[in-house]
BALOBA-1460 file (C-alpha; in Angstrom, 3 decimals):
// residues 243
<rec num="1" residu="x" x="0.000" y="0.000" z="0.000"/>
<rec num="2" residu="x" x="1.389" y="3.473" z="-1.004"/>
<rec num="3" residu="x" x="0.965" y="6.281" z="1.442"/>
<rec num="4" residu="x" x="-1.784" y="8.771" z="1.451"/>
<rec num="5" residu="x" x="-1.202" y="12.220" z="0.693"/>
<rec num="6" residu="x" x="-0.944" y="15.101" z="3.062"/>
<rec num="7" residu="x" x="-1.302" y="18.607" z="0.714"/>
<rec num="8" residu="x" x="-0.869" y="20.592" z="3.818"/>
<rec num="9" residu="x" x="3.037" y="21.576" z="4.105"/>
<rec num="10" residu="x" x="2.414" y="23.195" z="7.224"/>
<rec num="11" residu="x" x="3.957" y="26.278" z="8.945"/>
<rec num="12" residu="x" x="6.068" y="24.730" z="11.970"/>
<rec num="13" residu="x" x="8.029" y="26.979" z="14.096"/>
<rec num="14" residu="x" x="11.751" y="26.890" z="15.208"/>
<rec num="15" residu="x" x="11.699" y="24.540" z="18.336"/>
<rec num="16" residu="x" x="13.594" y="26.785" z="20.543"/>
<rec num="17" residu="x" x="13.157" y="30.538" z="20.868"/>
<rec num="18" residu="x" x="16.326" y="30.883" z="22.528"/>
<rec num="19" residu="x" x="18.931" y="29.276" z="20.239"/>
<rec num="20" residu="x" x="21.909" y="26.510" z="21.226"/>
<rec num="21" residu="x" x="25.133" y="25.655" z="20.494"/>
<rec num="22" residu="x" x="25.750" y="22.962" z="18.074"/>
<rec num="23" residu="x" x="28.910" y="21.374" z="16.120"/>
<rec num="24" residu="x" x="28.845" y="20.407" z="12.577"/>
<rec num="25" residu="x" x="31.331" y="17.839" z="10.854"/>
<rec num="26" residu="x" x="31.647" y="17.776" z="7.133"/>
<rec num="27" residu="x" x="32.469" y="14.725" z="5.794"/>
<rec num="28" residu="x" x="32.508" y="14.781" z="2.133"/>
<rec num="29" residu="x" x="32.297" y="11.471" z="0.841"/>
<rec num="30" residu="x" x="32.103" y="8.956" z="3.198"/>
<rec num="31" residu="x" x="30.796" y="5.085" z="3.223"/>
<rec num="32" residu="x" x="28.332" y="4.418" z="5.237"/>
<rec num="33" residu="x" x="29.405" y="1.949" z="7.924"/>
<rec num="34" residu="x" x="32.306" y="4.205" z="8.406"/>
<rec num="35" residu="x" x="29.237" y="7.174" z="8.600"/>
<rec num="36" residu="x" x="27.256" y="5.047" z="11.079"/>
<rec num="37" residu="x" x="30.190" y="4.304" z="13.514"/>
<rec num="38" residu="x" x="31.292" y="7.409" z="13.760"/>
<rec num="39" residu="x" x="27.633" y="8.364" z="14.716"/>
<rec num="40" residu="x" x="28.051" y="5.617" z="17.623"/>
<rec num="41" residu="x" x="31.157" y="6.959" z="19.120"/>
<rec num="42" residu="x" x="29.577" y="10.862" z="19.420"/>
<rec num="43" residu="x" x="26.791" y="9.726" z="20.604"/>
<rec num="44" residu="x" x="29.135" y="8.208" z="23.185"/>
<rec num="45" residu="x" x="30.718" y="11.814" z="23.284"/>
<rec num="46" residu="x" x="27.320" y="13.442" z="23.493"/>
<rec num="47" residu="x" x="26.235" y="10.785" z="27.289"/>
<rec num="48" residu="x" x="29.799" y="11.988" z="28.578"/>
<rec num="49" residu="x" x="29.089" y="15.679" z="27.961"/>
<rec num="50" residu="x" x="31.971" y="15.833" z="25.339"/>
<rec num="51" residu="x" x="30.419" y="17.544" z="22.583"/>
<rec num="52" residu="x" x="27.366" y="19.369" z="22.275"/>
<rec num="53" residu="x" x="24.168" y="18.241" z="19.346"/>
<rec num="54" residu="x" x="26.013" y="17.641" z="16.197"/>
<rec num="55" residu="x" x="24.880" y="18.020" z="12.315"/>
<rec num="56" residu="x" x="27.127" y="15.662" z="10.249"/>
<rec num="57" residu="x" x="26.775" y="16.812" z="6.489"/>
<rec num="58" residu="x" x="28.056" y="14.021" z="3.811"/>
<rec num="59" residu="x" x="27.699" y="11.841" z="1.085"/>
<rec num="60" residu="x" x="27.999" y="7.859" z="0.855"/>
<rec num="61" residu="x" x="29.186" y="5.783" z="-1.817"/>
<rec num="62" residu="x" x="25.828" y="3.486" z="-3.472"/>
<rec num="63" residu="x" x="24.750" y="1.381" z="-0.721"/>
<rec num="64" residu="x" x="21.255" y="0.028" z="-0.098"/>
<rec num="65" residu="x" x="20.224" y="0.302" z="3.783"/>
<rec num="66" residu="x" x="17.928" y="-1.534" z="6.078"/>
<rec num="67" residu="x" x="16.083" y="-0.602" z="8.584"/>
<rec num="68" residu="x" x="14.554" y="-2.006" z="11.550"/>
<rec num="69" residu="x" x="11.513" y="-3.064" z="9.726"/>
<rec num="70" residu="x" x="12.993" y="-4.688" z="7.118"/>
<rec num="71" residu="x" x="16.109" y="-5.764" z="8.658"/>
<rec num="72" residu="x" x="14.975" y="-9.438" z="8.687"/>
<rec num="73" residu="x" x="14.418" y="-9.041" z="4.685"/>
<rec num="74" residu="x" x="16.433" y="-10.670" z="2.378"/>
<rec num="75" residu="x" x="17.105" y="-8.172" z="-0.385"/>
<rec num="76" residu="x" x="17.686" y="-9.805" z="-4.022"/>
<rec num="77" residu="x" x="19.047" y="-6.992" z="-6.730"/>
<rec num="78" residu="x" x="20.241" y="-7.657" z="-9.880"/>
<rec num="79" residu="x" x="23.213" y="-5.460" z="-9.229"/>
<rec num="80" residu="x" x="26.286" y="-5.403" z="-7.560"/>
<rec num="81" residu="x" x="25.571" y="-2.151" z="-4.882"/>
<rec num="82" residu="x" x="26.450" y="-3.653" z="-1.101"/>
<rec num="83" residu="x" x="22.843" y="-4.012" z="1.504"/>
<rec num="84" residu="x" x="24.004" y="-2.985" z="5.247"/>
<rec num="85" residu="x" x="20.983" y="-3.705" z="7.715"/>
<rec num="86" residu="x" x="21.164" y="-0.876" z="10.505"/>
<rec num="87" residu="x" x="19.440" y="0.385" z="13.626"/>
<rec num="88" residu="x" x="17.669" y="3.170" z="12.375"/>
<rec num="89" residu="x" x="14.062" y="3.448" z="11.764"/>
<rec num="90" residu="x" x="12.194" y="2.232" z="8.639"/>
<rec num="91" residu="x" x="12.322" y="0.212" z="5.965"/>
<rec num="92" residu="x" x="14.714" y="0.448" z="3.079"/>
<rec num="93" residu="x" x="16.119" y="3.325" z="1.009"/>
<rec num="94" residu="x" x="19.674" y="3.800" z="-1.261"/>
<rec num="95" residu="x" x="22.292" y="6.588" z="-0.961"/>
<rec num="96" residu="x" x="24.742" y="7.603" z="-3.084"/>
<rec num="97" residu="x" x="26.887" y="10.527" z="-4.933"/>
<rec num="98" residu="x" x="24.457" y="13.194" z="-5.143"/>
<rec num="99" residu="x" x="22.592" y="13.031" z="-2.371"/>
<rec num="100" residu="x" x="23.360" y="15.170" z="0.622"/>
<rec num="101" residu="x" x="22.457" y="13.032" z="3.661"/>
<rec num="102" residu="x" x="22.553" y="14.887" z="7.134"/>
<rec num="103" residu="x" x="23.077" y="12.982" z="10.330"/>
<rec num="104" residu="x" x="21.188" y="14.754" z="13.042"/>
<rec num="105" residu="x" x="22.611" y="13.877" z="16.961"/>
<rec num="106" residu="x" x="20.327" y="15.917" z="19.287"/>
<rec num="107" residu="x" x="20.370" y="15.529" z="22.941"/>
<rec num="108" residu="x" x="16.194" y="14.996" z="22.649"/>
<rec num="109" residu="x" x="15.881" y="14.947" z="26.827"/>
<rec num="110" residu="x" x="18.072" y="17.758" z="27.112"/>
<rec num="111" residu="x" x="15.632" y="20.036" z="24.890"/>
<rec num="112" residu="x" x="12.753" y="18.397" z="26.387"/>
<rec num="113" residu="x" x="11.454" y="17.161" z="22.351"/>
<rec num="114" residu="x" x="10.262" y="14.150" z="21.477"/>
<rec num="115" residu="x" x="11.158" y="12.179" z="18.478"/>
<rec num="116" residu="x" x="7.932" y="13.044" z="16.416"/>
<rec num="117" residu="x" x="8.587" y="16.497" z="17.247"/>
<rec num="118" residu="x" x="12.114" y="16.288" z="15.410"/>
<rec num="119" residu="x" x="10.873" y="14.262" z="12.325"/>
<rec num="120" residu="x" x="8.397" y="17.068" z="11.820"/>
<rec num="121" residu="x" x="10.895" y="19.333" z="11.996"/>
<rec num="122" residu="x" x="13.208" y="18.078" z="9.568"/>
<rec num="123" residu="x" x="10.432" y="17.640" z="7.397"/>
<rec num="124" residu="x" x="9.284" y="20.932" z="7.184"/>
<rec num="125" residu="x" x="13.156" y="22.079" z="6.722"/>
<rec num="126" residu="x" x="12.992" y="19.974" z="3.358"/>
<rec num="127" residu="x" x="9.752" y="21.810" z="2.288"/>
<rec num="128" residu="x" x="10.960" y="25.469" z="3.514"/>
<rec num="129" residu="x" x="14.075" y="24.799" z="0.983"/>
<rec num="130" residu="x" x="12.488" y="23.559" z="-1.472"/>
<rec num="131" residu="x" x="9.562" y="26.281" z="-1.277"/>
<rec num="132" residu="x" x="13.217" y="28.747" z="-1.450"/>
<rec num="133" residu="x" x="13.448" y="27.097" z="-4.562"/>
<rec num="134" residu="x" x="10.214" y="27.499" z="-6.048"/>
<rec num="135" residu="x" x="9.453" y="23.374" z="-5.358"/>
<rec num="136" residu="x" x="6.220" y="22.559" z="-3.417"/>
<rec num="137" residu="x" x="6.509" y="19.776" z="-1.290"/>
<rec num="138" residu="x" x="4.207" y="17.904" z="1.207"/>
<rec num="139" residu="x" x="4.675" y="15.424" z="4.127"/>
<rec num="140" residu="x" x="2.394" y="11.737" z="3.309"/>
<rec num="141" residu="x" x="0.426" y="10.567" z="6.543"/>
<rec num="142" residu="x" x="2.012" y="7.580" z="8.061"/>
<rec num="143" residu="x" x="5.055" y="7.822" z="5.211"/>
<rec num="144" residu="x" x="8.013" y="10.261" z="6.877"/>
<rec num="145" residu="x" x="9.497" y="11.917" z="4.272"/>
<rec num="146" residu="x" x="8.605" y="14.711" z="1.821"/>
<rec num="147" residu="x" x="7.185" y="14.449" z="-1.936"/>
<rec num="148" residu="x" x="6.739" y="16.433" z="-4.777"/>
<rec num="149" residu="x" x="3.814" y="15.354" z="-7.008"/>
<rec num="150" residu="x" x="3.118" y="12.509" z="-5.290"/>
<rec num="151" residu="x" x="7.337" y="11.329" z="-5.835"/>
<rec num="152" residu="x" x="9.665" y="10.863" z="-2.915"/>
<rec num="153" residu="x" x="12.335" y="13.662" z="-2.905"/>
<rec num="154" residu="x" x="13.304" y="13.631" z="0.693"/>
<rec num="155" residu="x" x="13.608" y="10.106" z="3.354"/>
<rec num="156" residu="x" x="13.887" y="10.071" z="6.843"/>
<rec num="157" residu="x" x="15.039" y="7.240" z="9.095"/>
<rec num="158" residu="x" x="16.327" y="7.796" z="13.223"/>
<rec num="159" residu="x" x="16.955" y="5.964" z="15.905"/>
<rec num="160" residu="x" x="17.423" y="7.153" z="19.427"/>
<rec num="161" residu="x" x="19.359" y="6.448" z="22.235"/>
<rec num="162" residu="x" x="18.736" y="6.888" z="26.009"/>
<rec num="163" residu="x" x="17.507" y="10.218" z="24.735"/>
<rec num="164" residu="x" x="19.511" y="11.394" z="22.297"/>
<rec num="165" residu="x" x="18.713" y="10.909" z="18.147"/>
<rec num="166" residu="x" x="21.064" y="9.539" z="15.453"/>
<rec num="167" residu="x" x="21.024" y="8.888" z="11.589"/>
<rec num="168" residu="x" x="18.668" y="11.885" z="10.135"/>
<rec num="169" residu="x" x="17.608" y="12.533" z="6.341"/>
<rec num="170" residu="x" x="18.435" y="12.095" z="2.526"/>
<rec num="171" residu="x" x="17.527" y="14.688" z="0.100"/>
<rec num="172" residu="x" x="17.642" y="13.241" z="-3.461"/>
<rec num="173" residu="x" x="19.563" y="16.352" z="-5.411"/>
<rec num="174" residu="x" x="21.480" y="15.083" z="-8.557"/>
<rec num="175" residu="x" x="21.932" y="11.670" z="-8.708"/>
<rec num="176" residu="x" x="21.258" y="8.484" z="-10.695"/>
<rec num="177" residu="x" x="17.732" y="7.107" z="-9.403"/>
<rec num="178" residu="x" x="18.035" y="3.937" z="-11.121"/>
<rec num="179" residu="x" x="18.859" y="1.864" z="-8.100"/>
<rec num="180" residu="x" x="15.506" y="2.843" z="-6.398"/>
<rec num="181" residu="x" x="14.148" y="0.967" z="-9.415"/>
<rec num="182" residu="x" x="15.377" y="-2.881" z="-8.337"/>
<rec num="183" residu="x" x="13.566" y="-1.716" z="-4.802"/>
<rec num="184" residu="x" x="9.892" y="-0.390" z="-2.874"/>
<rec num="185" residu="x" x="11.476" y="2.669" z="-1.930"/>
<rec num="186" residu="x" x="10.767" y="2.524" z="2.298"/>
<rec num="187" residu="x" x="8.711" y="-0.618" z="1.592"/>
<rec num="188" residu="x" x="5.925" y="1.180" z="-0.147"/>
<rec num="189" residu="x" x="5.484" y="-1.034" z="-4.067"/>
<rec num="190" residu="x" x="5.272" y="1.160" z="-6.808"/>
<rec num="191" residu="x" x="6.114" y="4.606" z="-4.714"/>
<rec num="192" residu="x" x="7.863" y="6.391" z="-7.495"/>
<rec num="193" residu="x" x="11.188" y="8.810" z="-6.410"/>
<rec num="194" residu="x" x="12.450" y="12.132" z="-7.729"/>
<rec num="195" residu="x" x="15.535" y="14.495" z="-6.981"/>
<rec num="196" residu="x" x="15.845" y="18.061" z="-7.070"/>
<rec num="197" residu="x" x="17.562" y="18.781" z="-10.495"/>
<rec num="198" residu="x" x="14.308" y="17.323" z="-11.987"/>
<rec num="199" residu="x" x="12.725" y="20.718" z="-11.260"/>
<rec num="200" residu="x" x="15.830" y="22.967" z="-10.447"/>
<rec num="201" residu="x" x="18.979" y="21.639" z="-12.535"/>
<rec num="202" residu="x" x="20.719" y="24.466" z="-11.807"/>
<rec num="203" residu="x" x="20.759" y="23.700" z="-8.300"/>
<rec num="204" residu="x" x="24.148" y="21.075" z="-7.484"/>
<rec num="205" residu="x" x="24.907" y="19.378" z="-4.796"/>
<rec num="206" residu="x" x="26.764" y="21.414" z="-2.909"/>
<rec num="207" residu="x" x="24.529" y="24.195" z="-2.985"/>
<rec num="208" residu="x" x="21.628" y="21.743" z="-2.031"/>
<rec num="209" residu="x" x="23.396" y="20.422" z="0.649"/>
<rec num="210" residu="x" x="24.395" y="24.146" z="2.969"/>
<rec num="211" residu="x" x="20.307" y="25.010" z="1.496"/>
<rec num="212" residu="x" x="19.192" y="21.767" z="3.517"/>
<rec num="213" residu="x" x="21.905" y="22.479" z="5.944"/>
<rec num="214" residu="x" x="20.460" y="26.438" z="7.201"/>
<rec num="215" residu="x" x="17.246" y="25.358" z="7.404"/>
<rec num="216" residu="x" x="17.612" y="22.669" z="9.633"/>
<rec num="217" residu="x" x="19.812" y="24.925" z="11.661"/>
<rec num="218" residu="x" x="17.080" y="27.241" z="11.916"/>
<rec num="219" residu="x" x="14.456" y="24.566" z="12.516"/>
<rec num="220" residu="x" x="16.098" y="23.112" z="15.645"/>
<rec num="221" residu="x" x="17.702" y="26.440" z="16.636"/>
<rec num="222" residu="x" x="20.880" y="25.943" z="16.669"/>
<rec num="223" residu="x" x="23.101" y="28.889" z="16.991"/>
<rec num="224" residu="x" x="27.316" y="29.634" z="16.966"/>
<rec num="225" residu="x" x="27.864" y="26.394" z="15.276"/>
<rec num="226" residu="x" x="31.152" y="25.208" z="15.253"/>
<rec num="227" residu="x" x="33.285" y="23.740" z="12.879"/>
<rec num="228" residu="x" x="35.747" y="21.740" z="13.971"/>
<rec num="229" residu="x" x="39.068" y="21.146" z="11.765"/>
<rec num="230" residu="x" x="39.099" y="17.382" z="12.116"/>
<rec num="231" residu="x" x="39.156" y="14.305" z="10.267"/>
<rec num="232" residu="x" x="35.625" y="12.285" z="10.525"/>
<rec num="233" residu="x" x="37.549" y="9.594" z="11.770"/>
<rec num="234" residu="x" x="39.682" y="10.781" z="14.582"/>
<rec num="235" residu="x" x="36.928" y="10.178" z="17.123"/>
<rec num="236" residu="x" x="36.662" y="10.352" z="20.179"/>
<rec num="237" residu="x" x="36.500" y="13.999" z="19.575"/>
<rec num="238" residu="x" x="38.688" y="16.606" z="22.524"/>
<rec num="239" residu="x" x="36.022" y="19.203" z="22.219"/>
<rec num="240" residu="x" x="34.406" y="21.009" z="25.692"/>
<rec num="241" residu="x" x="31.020" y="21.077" z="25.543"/>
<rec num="242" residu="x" x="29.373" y="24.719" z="25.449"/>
<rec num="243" residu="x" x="26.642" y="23.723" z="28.017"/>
């Protein structure tokens, strides 16, 4: 069963009206195991009080990802792109080049939000970009994610642990689509996917990627965000925590 539609894209607010410190980590290309452990470890750093809520902006090589409600799935493609069943939430989606993903860690207890709370608000950060952009975009009830004309643009998958979030969203920029062909796309049969240079292809992926970045910065209020001069994988990270 596909989802329903939802034509409303909503007008959500900012979930803080006093901003908080945050850290961002650009990655660049990264694979995703490598993405996911690293997510592990700061989430480590985020219990200890090492590091504050942390964006992590990147792109993974073509991998095919499970989650928890289809981790028990065997998954037969006709091609040669690598399946990795994961913790987050969901069913299964692809990444690869051309589609910023952004890892959201947020200490959820901390801010006192719950985890429906944060889906909505990266959700609406995908439609306030894309309405920059001149794209409308809606959520689907019971379907996280956003869609334009009924087509997937934008998939969201998180997992959270003892109160703080992990993995985050994939925005579909400029990219080959054809593996989302040998699969349901989030389990739904026949849910068709688009990307961003379908309707902007002037827009690249760069540019999509700090567009999606501000305005889930500005969704979950996040203000003096640092930038730390680090490799992804030197973890754990020696950063004090701006409390």
């Amino acid at each position: 069963m596909r989802p329903t539609a939802s034509h409303s894209p909503g007008t959500g607010r900012a979930l803080a009206a006093v901003g908080v410190p945050g850290m961002l980590i650009q990655c660049g290309r990264l694979d995703y195991e490598t993405a996911w452990a690293l997510q592990h470890r700061l989430v480590e750093d985020r219990l200890a009080g090492r590091c504050p809520d942390t964006l992590l902006l990147l792109e993974h090589a073509p991998v095919y990802t499970l989650g928890v409600r289809a981790r028990h799935r065997s998954v037969a493609t006709t091609n040669a792109i690598p399946v990795v069943v994961t913790d987050r939430g969901g069913d299964i989606t692809y990444h690869g080049p051309g589609q910023p993903v952004l890892y959201v860690l947020v200490d959820l207890a901390r801010r006192s939000l719950g985890i429906h709370a944060l889906v909505q608000a990266l959700e609406q950060a995908v439609i306030d970009m894309l309405a920059e952009l001149d794209v409308t975009a809606v959520r689907h009830a019971g379907a996280p994610g956003v869609y334009v004309d009924d087509r997937k643009i934008a998939a969201l998958g998180l997992r959270v642990r003892a109160g703080r979030s992990y993995h985050g969203l994939a925005l579909n920029a400029r990219m080959d689509l054809t593996p989302f062909y040998a699969i349901d796309p989030c389990g739904y049969p026949g849910l068709r996917v688009t990307q961003l240079a379908d309707w902007r292809p002037d827009i690249d992926i760069v540019d999509a990627g700090e567009r999606l970045l501000a305005q889930v910065q500005r969704r979950l209020a996040y203000t003096d965000v640092s930038i730390p001069s680090m490799n992804p994988t030197d973890v754990p990270l020696r950063l004090d925590a701006r409390r």
